[in-house]
N, C-alpha and C positions, 0 to 999 in steps of 0.2 A: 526198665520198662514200667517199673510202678504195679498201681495193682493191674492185676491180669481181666478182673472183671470189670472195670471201667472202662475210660476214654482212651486210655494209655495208648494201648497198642494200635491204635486208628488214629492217632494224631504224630503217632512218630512215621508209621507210613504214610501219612499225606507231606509231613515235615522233608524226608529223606527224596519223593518225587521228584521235588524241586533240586534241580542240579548243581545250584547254589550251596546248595550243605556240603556238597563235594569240591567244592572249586576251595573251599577255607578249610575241609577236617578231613579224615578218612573217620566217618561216621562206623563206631560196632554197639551194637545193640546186646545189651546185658538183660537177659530174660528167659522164654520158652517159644522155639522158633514155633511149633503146633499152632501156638496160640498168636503169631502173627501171619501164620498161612490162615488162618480163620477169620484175622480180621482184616484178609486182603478180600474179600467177599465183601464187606461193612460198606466197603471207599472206593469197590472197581476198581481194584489196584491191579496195574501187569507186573510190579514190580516182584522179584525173583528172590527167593527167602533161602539163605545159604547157610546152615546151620554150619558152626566153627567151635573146636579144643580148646583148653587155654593154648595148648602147646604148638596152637597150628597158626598163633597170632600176627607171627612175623612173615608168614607166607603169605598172608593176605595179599590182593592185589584188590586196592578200593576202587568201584568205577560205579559213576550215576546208571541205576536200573540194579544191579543187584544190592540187597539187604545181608552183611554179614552179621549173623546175632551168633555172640558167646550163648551157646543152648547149653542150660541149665537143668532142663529136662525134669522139672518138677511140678507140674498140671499136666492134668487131663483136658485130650482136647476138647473136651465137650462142659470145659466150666463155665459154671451161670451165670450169665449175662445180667449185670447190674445189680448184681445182690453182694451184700455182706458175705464173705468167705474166709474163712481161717485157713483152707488151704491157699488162698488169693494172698492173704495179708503174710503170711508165712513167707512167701514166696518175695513178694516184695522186699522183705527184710532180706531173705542172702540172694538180691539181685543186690540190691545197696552196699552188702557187706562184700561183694566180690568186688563192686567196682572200689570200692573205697581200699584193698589190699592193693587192688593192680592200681592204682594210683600213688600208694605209698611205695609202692614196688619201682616208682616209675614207669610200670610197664605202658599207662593212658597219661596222657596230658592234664585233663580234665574231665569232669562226671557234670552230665545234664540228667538229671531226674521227670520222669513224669509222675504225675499225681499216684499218691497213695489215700488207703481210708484210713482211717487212726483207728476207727472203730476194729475193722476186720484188722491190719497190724497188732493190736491186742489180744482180738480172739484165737488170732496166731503165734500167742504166746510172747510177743516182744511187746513190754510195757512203757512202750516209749511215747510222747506225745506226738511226734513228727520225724520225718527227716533228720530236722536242723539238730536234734536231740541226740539221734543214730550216730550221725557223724560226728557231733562232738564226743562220745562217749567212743567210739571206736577209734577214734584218732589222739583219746586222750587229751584232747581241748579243752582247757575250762573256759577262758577268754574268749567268747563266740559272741556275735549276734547274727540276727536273719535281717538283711537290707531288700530292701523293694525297691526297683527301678522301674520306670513308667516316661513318657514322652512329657519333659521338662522339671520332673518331680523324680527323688532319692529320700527313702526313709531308712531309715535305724533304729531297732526297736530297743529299750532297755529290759521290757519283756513282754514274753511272746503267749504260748500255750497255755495260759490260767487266768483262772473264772479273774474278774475285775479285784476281789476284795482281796487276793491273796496277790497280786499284781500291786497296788499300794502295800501292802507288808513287805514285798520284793526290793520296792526298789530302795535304795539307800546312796550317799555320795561318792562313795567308790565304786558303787556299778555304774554310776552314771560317769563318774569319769571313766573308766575304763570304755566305755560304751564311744565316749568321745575322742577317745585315743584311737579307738579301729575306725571310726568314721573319717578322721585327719590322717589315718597312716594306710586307710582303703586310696579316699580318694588323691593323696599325695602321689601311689605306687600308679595310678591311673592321668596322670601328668597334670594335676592341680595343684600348683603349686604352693598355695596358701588359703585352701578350704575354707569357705564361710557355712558357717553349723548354726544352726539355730535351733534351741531346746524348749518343748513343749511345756508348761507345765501339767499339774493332775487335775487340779480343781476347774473349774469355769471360770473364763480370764486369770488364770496362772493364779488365781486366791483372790488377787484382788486387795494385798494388804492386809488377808489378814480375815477380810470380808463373808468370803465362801471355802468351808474346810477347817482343818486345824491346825493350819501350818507346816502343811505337809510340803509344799515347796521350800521353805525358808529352813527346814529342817532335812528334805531328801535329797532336794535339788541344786539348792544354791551353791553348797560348799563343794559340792564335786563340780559344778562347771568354773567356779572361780580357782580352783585345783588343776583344773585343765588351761585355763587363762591367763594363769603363771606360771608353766609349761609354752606358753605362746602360742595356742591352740587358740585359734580364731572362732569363738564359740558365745555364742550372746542367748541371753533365758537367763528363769524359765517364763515362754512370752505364751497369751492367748492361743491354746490350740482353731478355735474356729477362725480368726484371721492369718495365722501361721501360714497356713497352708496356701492358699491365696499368694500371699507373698511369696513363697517358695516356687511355684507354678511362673509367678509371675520374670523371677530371675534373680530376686534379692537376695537367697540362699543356693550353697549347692547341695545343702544336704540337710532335712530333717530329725532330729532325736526326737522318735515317739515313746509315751512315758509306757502302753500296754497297747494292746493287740488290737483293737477296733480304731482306736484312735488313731494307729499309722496305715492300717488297712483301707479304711476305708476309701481315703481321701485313694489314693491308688488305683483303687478298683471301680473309684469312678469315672478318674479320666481312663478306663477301658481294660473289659478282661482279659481284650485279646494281646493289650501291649505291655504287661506288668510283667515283669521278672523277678524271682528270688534269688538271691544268692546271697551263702554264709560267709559272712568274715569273720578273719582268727583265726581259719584256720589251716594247718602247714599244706593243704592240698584244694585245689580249686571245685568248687562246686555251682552253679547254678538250676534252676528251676522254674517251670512253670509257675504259673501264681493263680492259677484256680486248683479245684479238684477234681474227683473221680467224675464226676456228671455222672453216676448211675442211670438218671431218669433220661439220657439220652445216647447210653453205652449201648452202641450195635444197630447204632439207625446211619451211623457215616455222616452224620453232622456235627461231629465235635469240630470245632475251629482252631486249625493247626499254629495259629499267627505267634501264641507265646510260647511254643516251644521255639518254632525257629528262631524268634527275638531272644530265647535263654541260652538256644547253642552257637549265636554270633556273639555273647558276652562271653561263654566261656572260650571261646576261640580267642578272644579279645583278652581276657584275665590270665591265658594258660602260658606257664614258661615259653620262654620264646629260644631259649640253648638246651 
C-alpha cells in the first residue's frame, strides 16, 4: 500500500474499480484495511473492503467489486493526511517486508508497490533510500538495479539514490558491466532475443575525447562495456546522453544504461508520469512500481492519477512466473 498518508491508497482503489485488474490477477492489497475504508470517501468508491489473515489466503474467492487487503492493522484511522509520518513510513516498511516473505514464500506471484516517502521511511526508523534498497537487502541481492519503462523508452540505471558527486565515485567497469548483464538477461527472459543497449556516458557528450571531465568515461565506462561486448552483449557507448535519448525513443535502442538518477529519470518522466513503471532487476522475485511519488500536496482530494499503477500491475502480471 505504500505510505499510508499519501496517494497510495486512492490510486489502488481507482486501479482495482477497473475490472481489468481482475480478468489478469487475483489482486490482495498488503496494508491497513481502516485506511482504505477512508480513502474510499477520497474517490466515491462503492467498492467493498474485505479485510483478510495471512492464513485465510487460500480461501479467498477474488471477484471485481470487492477489495481483499492482508490487514496489517498498524495506523490509526484518523492519520494525517499528507504529512511526513513515522508511524506512515514504519508501516510502509513491513507492508514491503510481508510482501517480499510471501513472495519468497511463493505464497504471491508478484509485488506491485505504491509510492512511499524516503523521508517518513527513515523517521520510521528504516534507513533505507527506497524500495529498490529494501528489497535488495531483504532478499539478499547484491546484483540489482531500478529499470524504468515508459511508451517506447527502457532505462537502467548503474546508480540510483545519491547526490550526483558520490554517483561518479560509484560508478566503476564492473558495475557497469554487471549493470549490462541484467539489461541483456532482463530483456532476453522478456523474448528479445538479441538486445540492443546503449550506454550513456557522464560528462557532456560522453567527454568528448577527452574535452569535458577527466576521463571519467575512458576510465569507468569503456572497460566494462567492452567486457560486456566480449561476452557478445550487444551494447555500444559510452554515447552523448542528450541525443541518446532521442534515438532510443525513436527505435534504435531497446534499452537505455543511465550513468545516475536525473539522467535516466528524467527523459521518462517526460514522455508522462502517468505511463512510467519501475521495476527491480536481479532480483530472485518479481517487483514492479509506480514511478511517481506520495503527492502529499494532493493526498485526499481523489485526484491522484491511477494510469501508473495499473500500467505497473500488467508488467508484473507480465514478469510473474507463469508455472
Amino acid at each position: 500500500m505504500g505510505d499510508a498518508a499519501g496517494v497510495g491508497p486512492e490510486i489502488i482503489l481507482k486501479s482495482l474499480a477497473n475490472a481489468e485488474m481482475y480478468e489478469i490477477s487475483n489482486p490482495l492489497v498488503i496494508g491497513d484495511s481502516k485506511i482504505l475504508e477512508r480513502a474510499k470517501s477520497f474517490v466515491n468508491s462503492k467498492l467493498s473492503i474485505k479485510p483478510v489473515k495471512a492464513e485465510q489466503l487460500n480461501e479467498i474467492s477474488y471477484k471485481h467489486g470487492v477489495v481483499h487487503c492482508l490487514d496489517l492493522n498498524l495506523l490509526p484511522a484518523d492519520l494525517p493526511i499528507g504529512q511526513v509520518s513515522p508511524e506512515a513510513g514504519h508501516a510502509a516498511f513491513e507492508y514491503l517486508a510481508a510482501a517480499i516473505n510471501m513472495a519468497k514464500e511463493k505464497r504471491i506471484d508478484a509485488i506491485c508497490t505504491a509510492p512511499l516517502n524516503k523521508e517518513a521511511l527513515q523517521k520510521g526508523g528504516h534507513m533505507y533510500p527506497g524500495h529498490t534498497e529494501i528489497l535488495a537487502d531483504l532478499t539478499n541481492t547484491k546484483d540489482y538495479s531500478m529499470m524504468l519503462s515508459a511508451p517506447n523508452l527502457r532505462v537502467i540505471h548503474v546508480t540510483t539514490h545519491v547526490g550526483i558527486i558520490d554517483a561518479v565515485k560509484m560508478i566503476n567497469p564492473e558495475r557497469v558491466y554487471h549493470v549490462l548483464k541484467l539489461a541483456h538477461n532482463t530483456l532476453q527472459k522478456a523474448g528479445i532475443e538479441s538486445p540492443k543497449i546503449a550506454v550513456c556516458g557522464i560528462n557532456p557528450h560522453a567527454g568528448e575525447n577527452g574535452l569535458f571531465g577527466y576521463g571519467e568515461e575512458e576510465e569507468k565506462v569503456v572497460p566494462g562495456v567492452e567486457k560486456a561486448q566480449a561476452e557478445g552483449i550487444n551494447a555500444i557507448g559510452p554515447l552523448p546522453a542528450d541525443t541518446l535519448f532521442f534515438r532510443a525513443v525513436r527505435g534504435d535502442f531497446d534499452i537505455v544504461v543511465a550513468m545516475y538518477h536525473d539522467q535516466g529519470h528524467g527523459p521518462v518522466k517526460v514522455l508522462g508520469l502517468d505511463a512510467g513503471v519501475n521495476i527491480t532487476v536481479g532480483l530472485p522475485i518479481i517487483r514492479t512500481s509506480v514511478d511517481h511519488g506520495t503527492a502529499f500536496d494532493i493526498a485526499g482530494k481523489g485526484i491522484a492519477d491511477e494510469k501508473s499503477l495499473m500500467e505497473a500491475m500488467r508488467q508484473a502480471v507480465e514478469l510473474a512466473p507463469k508455472n
